[in-house]
PyMOL CGO cylinders between C-alpha atoms (Angstrom):
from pymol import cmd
from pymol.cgo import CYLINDER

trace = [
    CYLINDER, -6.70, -12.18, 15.21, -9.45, -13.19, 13.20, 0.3, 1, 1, 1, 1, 1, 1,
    CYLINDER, -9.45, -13.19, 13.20, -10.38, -11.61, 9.34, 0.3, 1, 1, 1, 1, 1, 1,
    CYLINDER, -10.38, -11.61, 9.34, -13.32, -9.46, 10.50, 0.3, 1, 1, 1, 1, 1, 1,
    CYLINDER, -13.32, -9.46, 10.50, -11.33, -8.25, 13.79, 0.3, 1, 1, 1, 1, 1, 1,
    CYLINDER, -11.33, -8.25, 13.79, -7.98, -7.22, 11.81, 0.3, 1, 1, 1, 1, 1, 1,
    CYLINDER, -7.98, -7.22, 11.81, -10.27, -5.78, 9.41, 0.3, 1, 1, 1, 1, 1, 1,
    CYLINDER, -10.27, -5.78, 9.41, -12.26, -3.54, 11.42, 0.3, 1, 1, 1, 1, 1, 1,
    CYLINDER, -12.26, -3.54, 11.42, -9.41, -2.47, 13.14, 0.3, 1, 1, 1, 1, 1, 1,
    CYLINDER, -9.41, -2.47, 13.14, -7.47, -1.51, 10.29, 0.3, 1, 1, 1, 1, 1, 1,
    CYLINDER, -7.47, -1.51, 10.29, -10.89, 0.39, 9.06, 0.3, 1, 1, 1, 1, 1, 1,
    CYLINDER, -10.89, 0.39, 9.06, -11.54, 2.26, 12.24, 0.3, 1, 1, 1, 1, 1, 1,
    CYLINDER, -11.54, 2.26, 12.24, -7.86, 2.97, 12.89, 0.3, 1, 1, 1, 1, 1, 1,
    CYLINDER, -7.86, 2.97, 12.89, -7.20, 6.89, 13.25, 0.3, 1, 1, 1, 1, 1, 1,
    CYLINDER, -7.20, 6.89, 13.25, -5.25, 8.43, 10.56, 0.3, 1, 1, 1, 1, 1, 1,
    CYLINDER, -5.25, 8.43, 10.56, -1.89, 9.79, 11.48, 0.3, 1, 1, 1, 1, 1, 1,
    CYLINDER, -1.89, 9.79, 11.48, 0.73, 10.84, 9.75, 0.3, 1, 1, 1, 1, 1, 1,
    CYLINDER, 0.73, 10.84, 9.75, 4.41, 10.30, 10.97, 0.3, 1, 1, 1, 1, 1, 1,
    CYLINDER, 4.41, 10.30, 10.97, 8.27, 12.08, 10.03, 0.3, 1, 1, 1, 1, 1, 1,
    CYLINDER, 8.27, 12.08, 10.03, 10.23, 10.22, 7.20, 0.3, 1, 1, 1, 1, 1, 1,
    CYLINDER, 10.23, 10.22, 7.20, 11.63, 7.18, 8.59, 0.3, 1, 1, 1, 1, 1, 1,
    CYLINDER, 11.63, 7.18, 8.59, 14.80, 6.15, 6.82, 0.3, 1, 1, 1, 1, 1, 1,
    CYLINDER, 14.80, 6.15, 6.82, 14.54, 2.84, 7.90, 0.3, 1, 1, 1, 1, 1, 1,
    CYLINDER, 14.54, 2.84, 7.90, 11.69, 2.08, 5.84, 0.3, 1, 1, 1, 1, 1, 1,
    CYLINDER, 11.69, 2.08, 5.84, 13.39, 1.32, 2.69, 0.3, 1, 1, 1, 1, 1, 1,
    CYLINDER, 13.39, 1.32, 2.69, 15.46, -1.55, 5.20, 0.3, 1, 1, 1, 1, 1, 1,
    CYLINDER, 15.46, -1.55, 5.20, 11.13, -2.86, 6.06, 0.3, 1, 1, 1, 1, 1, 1,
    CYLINDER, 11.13, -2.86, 6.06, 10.35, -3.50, 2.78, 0.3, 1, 1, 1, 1, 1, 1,
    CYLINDER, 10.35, -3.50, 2.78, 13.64, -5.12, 1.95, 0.3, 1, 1, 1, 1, 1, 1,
    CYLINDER, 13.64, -5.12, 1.95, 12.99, -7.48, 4.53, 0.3, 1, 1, 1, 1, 1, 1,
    CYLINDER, 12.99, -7.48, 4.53, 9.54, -8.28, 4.16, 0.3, 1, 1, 1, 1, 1, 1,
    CYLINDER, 9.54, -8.28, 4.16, 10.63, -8.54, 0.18, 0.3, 1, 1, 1, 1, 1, 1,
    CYLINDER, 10.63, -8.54, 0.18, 13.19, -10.95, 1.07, 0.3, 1, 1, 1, 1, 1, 1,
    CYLINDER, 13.19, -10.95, 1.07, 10.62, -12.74, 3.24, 0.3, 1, 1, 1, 1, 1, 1,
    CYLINDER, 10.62, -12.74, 3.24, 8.41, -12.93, 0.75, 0.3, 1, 1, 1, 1, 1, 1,
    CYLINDER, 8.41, -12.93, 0.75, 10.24, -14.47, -2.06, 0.3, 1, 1, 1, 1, 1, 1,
    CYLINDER, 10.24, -14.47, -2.06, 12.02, -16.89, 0.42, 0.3, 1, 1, 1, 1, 1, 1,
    CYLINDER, 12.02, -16.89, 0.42, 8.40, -17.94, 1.69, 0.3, 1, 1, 1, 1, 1, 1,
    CYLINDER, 8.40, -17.94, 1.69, 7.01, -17.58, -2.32, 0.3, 1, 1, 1, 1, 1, 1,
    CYLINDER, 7.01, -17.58, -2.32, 10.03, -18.65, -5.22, 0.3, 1, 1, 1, 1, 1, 1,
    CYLINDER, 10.03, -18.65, -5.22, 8.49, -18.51, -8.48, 0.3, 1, 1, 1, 1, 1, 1,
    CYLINDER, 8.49, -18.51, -8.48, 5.17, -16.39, -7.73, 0.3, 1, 1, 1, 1, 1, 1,
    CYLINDER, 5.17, -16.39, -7.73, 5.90, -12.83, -7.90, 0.3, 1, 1, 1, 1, 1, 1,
    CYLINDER, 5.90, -12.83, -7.90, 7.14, -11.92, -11.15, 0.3, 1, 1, 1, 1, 1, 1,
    CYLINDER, 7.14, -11.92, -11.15, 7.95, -8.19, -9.04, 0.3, 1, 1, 1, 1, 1, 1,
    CYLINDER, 7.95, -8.19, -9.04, 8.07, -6.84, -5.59, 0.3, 1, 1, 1, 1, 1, 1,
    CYLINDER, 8.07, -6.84, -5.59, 7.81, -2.72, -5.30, 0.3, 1, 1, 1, 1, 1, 1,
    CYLINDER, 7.81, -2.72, -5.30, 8.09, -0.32, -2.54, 0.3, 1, 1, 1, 1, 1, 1,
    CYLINDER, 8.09, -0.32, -2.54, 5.00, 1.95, -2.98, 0.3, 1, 1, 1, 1, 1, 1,
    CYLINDER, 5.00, 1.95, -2.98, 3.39, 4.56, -1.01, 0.3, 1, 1, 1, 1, 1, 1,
    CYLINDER, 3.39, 4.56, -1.01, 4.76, 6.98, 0.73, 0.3, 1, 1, 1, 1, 1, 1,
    CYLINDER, 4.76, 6.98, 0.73, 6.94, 5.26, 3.03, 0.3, 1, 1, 1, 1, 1, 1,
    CYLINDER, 6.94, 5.26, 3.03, 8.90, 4.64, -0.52, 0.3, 1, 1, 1, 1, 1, 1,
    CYLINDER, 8.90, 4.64, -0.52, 9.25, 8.58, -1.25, 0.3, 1, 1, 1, 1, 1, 1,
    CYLINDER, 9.25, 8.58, -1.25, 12.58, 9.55, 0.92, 0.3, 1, 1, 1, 1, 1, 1,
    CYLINDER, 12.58, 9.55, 0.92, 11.58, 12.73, 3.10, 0.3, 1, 1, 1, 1, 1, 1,
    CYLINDER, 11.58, 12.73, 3.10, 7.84, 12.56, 2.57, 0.3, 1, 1, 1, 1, 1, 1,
    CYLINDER, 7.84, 12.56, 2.57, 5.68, 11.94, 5.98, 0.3, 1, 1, 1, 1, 1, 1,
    CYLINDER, 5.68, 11.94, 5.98, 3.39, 9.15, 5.88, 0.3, 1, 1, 1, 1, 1, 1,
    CYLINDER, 3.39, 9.15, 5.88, 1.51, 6.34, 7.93, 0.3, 1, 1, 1, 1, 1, 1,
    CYLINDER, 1.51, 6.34, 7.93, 4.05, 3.93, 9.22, 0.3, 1, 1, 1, 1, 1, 1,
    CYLINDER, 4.05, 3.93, 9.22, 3.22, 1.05, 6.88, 0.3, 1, 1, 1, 1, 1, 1,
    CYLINDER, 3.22, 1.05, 6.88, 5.10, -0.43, 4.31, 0.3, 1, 1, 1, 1, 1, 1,
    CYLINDER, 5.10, -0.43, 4.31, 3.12, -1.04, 0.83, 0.3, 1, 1, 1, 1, 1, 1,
    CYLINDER, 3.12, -1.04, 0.83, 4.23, -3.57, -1.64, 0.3, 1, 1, 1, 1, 1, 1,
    CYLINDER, 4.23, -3.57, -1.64, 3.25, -3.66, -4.87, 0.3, 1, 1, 1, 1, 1, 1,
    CYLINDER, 3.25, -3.66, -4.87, 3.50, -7.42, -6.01, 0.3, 1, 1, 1, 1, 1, 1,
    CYLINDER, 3.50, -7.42, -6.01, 2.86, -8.27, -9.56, 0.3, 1, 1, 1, 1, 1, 1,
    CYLINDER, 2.86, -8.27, -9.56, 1.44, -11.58, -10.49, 0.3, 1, 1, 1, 1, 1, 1,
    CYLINDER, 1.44, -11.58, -10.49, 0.42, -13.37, -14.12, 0.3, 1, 1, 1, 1, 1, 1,
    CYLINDER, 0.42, -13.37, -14.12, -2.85, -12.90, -13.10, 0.3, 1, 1, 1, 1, 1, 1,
    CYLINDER, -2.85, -12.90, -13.10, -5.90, -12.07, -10.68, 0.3, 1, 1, 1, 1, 1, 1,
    CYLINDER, -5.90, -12.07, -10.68, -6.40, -15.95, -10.79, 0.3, 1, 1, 1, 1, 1, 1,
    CYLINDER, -6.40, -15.95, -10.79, -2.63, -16.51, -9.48, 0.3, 1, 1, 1, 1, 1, 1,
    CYLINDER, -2.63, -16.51, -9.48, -3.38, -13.71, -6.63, 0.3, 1, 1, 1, 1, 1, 1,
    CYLINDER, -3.38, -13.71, -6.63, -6.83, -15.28, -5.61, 0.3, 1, 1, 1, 1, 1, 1,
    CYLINDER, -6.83, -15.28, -5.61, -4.64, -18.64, -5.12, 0.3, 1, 1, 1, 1, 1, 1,
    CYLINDER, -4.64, -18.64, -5.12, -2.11, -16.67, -2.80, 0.3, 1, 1, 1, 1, 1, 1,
    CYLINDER, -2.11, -16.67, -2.80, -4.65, -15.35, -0.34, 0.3, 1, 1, 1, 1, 1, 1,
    CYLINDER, -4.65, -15.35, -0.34, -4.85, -18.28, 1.81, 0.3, 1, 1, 1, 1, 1, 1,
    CYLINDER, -4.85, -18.28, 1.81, -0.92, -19.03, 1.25, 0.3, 1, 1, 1, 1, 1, 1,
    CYLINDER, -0.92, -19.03, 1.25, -0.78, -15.74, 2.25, 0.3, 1, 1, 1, 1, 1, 1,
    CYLINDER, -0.78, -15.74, 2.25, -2.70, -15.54, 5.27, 0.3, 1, 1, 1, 1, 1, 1,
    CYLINDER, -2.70, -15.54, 5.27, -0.94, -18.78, 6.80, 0.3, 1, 1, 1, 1, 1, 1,
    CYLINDER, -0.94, -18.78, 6.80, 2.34, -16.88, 6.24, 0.3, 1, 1, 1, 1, 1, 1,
    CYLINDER, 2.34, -16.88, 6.24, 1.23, -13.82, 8.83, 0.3, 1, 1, 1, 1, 1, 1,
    CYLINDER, 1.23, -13.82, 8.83, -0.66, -11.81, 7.17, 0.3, 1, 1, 1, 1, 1, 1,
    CYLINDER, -0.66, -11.81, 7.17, -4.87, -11.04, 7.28, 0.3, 1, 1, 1, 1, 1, 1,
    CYLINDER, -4.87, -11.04, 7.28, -7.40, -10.41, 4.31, 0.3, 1, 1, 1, 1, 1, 1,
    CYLINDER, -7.40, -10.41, 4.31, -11.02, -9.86, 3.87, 0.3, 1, 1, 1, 1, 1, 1,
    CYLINDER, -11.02, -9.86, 3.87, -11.92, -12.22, 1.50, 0.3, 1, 1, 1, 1, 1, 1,
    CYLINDER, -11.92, -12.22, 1.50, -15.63, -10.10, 1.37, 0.3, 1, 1, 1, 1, 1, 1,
    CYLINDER, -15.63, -10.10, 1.37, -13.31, -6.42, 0.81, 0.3, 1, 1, 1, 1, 1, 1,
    CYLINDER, -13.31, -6.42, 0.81, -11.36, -8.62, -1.82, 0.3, 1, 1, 1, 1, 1, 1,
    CYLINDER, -11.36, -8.62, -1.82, -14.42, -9.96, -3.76, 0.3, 1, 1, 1, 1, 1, 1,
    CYLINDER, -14.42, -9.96, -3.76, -15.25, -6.12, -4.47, 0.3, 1, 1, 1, 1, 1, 1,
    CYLINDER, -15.25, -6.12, -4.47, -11.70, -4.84, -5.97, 0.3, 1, 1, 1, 1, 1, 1,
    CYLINDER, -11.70, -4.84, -5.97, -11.33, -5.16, -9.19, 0.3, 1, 1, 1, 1, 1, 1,
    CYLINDER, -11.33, -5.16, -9.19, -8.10, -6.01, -10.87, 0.3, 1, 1, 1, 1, 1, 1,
    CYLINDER, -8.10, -6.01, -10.87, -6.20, -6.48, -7.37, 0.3, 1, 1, 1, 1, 1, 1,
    CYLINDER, -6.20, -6.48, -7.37, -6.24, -8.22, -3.95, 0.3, 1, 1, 1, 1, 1, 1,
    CYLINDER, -6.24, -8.22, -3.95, -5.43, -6.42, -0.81, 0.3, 1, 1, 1, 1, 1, 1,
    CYLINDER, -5.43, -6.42, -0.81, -3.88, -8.08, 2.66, 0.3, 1, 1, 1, 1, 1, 1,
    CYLINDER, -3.88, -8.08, 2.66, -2.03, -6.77, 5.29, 0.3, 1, 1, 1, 1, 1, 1,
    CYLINDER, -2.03, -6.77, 5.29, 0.58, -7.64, 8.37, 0.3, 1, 1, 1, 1, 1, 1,
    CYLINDER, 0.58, -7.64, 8.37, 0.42, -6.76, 12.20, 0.3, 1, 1, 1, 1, 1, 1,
    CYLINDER, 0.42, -6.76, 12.20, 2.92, -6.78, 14.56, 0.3, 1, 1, 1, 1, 1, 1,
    CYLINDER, 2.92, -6.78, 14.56, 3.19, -4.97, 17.97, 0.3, 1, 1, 1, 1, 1, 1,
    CYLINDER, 3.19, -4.97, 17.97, -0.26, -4.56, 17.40, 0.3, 1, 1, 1, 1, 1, 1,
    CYLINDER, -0.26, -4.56, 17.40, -0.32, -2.38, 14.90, 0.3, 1, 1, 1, 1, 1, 1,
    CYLINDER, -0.32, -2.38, 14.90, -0.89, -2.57, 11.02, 0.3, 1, 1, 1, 1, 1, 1,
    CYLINDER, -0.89, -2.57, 11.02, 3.29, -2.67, 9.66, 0.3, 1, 1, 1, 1, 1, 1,
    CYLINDER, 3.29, -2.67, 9.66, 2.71, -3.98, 5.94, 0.3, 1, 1, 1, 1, 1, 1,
    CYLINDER, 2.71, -3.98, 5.94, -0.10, -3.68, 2.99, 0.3, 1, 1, 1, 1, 1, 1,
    CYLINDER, -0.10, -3.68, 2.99, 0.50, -5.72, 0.29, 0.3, 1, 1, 1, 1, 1, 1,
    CYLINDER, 0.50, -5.72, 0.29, -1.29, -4.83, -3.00, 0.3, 1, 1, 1, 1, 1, 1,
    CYLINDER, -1.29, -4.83, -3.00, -1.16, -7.89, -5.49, 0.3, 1, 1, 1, 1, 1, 1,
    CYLINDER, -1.16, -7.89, -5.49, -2.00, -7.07, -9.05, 0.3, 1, 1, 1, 1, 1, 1,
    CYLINDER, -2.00, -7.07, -9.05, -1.41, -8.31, -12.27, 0.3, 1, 1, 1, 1, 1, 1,
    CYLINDER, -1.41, -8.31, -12.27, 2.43, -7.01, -13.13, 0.3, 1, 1, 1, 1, 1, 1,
    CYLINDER, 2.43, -7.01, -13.13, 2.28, -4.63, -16.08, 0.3, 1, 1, 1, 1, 1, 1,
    CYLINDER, 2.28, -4.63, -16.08, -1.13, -3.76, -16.39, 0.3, 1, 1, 1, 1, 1, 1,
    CYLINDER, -1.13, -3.76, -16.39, -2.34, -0.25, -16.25, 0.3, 1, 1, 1, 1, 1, 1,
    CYLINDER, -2.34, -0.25, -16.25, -3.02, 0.22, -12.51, 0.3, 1, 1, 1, 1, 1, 1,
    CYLINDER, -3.02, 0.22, -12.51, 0.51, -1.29, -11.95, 0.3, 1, 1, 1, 1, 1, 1,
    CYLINDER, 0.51, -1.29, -11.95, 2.34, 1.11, -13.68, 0.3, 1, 1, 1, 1, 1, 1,
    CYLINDER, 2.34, 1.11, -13.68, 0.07, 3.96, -12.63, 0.3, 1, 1, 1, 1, 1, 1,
    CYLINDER, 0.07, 3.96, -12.63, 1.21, 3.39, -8.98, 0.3, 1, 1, 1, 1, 1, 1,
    CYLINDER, 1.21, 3.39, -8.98, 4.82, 2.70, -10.37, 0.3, 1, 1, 1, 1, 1, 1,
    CYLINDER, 4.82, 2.70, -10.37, 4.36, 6.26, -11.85, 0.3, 1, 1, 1, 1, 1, 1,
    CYLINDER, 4.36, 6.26, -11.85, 2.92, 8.21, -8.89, 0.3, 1, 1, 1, 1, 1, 1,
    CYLINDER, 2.92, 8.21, -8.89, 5.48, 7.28, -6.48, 0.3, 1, 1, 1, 1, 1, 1,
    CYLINDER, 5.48, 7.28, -6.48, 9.05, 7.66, -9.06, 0.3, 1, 1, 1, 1, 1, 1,
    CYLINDER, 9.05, 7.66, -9.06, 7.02, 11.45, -9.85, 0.3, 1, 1, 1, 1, 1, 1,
    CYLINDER, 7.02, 11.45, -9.85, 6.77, 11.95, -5.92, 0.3, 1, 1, 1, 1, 1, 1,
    CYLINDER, 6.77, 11.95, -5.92, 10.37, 10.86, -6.01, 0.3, 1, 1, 1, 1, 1, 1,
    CYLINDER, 10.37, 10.86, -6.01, 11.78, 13.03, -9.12, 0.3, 1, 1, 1, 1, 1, 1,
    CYLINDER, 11.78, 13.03, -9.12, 9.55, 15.83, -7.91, 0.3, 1, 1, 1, 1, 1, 1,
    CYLINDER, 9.55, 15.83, -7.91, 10.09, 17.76, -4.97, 0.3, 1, 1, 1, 1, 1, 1,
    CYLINDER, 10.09, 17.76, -4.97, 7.55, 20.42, -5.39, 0.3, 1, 1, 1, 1, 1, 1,
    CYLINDER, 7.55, 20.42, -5.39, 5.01, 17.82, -5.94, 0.3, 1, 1, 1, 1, 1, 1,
    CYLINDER, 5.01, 17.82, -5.94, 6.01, 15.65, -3.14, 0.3, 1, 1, 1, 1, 1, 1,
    CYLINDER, 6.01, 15.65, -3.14, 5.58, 18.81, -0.63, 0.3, 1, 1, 1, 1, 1, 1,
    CYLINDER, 5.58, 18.81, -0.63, 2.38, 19.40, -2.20, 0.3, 1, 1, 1, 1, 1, 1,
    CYLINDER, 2.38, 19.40, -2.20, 1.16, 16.42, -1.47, 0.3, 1, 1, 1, 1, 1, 1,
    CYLINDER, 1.16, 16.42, -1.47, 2.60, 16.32, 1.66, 0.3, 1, 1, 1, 1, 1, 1,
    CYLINDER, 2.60, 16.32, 1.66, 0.73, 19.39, 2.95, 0.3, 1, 1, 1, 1, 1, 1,
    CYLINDER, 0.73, 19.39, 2.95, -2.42, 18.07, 1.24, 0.3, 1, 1, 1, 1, 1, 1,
    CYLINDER, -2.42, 18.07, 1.24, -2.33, 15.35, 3.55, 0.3, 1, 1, 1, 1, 1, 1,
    CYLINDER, -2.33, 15.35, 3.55, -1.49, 16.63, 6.64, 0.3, 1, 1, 1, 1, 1, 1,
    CYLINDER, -1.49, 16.63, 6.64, -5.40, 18.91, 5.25, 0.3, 1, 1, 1, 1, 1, 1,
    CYLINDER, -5.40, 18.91, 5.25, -7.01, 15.53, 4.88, 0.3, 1, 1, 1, 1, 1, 1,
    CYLINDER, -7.01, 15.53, 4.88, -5.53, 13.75, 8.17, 0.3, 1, 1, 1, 1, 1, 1,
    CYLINDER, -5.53, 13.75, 8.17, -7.04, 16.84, 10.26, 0.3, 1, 1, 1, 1, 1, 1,
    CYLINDER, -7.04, 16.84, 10.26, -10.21, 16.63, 8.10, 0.3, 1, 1, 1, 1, 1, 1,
    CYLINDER, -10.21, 16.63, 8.10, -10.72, 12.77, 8.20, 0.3, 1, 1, 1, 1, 1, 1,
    CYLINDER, -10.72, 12.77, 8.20, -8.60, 11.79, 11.15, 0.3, 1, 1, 1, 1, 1, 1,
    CYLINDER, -8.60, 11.79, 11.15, -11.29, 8.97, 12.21, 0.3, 1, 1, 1, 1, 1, 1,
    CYLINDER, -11.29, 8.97, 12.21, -12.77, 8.54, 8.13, 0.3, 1, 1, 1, 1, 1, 1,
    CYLINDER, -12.77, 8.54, 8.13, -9.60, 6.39, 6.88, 0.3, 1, 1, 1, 1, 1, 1,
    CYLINDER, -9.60, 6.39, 6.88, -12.15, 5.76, 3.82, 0.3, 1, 1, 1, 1, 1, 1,
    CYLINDER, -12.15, 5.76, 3.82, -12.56, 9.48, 3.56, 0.3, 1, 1, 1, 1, 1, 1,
    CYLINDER, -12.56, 9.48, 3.56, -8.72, 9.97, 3.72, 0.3, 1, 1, 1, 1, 1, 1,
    CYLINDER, -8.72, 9.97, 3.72, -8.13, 7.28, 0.51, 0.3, 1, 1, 1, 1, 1, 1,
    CYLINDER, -8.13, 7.28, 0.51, -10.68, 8.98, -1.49, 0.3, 1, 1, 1, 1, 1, 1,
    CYLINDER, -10.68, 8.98, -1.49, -9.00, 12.40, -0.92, 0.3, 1, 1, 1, 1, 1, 1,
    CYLINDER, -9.00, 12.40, -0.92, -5.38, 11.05, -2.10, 0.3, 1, 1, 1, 1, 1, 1,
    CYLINDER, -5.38, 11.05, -2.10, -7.15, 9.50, -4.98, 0.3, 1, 1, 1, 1, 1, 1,
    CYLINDER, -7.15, 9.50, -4.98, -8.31, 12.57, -6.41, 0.3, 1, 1, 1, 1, 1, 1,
    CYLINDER, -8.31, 12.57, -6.41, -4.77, 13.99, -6.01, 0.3, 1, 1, 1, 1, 1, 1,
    CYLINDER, -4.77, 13.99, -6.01, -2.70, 11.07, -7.60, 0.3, 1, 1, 1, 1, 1, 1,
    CYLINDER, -2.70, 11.07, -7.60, -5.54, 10.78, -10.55, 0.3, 1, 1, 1, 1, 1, 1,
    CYLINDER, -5.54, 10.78, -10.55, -4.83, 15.02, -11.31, 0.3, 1, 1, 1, 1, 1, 1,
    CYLINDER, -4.83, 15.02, -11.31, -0.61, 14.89, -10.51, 0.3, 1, 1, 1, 1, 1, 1,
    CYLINDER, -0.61, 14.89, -10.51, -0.77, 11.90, -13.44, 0.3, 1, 1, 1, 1, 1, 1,
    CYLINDER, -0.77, 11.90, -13.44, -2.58, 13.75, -15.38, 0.3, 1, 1, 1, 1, 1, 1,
    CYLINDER, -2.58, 13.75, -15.38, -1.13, 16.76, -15.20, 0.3, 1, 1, 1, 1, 1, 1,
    CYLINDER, -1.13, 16.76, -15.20, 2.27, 14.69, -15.58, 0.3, 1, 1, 1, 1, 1, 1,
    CYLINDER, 2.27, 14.69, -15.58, 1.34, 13.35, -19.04, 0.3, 1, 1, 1, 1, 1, 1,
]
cmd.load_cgo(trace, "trace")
């Protein structure tokens, strides 16, 4: 599959939400694994993010991995590495982030892994760190958010960009109001 087919399928995509799965955990081991076999030396830290890393909470089926680099430099020199070792990017969606790089995995035909590289320790790394051990710690905030987007799936079923916004808003208040 070619970077502007994976791409606009991942964008078009419907939103759905699915039950807890507790093998996800045992995904992102594996792909971590895979990862640092495939990569010694250039991740200085692989995370389970998202809400496939929040036991109990409902979310898409794909695994996101937060993996910190030295730099945005070292991440821009992974893409293609990255790319040859199964997974797709948009170098154009890429060249508008700022701060991280974004690629993701297929199998079975569907979307199974994001990866989110970013320079380890920086603000946006530990705010993501953050969100997901408060989801974790915090049960009445992880149902919140829960039933927030199971709102927003219904809302923006077919508006995945929609969808992102709306959990923005709601991570950038529950830090806030966790502070």
């Amino acid at each position: 599959m070619d970077e502007t087919e994976s791409l606009n399928r991942a964008i078009h995509e419907e939103v759905a939400l699915f039950p807890y799965d507790p093998a996800w955990p045992t995904l992102f081991e594996k792909e971590r694994d895979r990862l640092l076999d495939l990569f010694p030396d250039q991740f200085l830290a692989l995370e389970h993010i998202g809400s496939t890393a929040v036991p109990g909470l409902s979310a898409k089926p794909i695994i996101d991995i937060l993996a910190g680099v030295d730099s945005i430099s070292r991440a821009d020199e992974l893409l293609e590495p990255l790319c040859r070792a199964q997974y797709a990017t948009s170098m154009e969606y890429n060249a508008s982030l700022v701060g991280r790089r974004w690629l993701m995995r297929w199998a079975e035909g569907r979307r199974t892994h994001h990866l989110h590289l970013m320079v380890h320790g920086s603000e946006e790394w530990h705010r993501r760190l953050a969100f997901r051990n408060s989801l974790r710690v915090d049960t009445e905030l992880a149902q919140r958010y829960e039933k927030k987007k199971r709102l927003w799936v219904a809302e923006f079923a077919s508006d995945r960009e929609a969808y992102t916004a709306a959990k923005g808003d709601f991570i950038k208040e529950a830090l806030k109001n966790a502070s």
